[in-house]
C-alpha positions as CSV (number, residue, x, y, z in Angstrom):
1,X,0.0,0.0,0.0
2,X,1.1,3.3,-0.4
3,X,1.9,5.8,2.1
4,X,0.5,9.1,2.3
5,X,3.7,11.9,2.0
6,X,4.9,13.6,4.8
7,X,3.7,17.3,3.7
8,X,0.7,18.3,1.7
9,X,0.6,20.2,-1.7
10,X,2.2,23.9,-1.3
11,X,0.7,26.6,-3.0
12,X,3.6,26.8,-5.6
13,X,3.1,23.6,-6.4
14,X,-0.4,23.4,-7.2
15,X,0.3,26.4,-9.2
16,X,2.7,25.1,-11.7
17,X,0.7,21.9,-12.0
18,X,-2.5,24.6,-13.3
19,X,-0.5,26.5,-15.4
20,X,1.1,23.0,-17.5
21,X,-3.1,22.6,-18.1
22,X,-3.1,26.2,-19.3
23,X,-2.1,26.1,-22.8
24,X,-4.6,22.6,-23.0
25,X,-7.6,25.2,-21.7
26,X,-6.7,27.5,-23.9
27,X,-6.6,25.6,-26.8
28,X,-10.0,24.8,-26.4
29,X,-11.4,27.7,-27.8
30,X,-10.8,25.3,-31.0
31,X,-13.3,22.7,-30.7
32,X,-15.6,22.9,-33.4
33,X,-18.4,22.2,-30.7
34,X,-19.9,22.4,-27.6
35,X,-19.4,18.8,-26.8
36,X,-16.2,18.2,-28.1
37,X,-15.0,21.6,-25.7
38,X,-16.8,19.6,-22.8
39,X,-15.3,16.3,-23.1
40,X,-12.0,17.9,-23.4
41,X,-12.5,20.5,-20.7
42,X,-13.2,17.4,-18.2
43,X,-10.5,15.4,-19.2
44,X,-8.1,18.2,-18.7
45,X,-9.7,18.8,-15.5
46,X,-9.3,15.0,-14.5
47,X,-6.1,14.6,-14.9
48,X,-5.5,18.1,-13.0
49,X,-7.8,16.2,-10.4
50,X,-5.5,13.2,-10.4
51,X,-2.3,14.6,-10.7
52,X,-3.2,16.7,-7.1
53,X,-4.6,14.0,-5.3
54,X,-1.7,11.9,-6.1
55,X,0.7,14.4,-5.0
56,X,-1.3,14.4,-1.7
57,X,-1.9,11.3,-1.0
58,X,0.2,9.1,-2.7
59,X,-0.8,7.2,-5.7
60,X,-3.9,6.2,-7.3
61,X,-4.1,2.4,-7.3
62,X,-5.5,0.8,-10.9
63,X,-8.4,-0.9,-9.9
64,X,-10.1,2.1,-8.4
65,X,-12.6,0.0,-6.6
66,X,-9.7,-1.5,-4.6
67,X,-9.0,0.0,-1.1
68,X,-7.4,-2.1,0.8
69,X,-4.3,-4.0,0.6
70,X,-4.4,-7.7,0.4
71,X,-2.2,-8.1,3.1
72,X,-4.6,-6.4,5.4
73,X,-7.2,-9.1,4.9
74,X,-8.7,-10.6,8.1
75,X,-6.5,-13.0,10.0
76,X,-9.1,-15.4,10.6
77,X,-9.5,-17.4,7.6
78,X,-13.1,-19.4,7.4
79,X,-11.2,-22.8,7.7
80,X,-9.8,-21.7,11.1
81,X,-12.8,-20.6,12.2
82,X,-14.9,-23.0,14.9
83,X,-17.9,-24.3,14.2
84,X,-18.2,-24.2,10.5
């Protein structure tokens, strides 16, 4: 599992993470339409999403219905439980 780092997202940083999205925003202005700006407006904005939250918590597993390690499983197993 990943560990959380040991000091949040400064300022500064968030900053120059926006402004390498800015040139993508602004080249937005050349979607031919309304949809097309959307869908690439939100994917911009995903991985702006993505990249922060990574930075301040640590990194996005694959599966992203996973949360848990699998070496935090219970330590009772059925078989060792009694009765069953």
């Amino acid at each position: 599992m990943t560990t959380a780092p040991s000091t949040a997202m400064s300022k500064a940083e968030y900053l120059a993470l926006a402004e390498q999205k800015y040139t993508d925003l602004q080249a937005l202005a050349t979607q031919p339409t309304f949809y097309d700006y959307e869908k690439s407006f939100e994917a911009i904005w995903m991985e702006l999403g993505r990249q922060v939250l990574e930075r301040n918590v640590g990194s996005v597993p694959a599966d992203r219905r996973k949360k848990k390690d699998d070496d935090a499983l219970r330590s009772n197993s059925n078989s060792e439980q009694s009765g069953f």
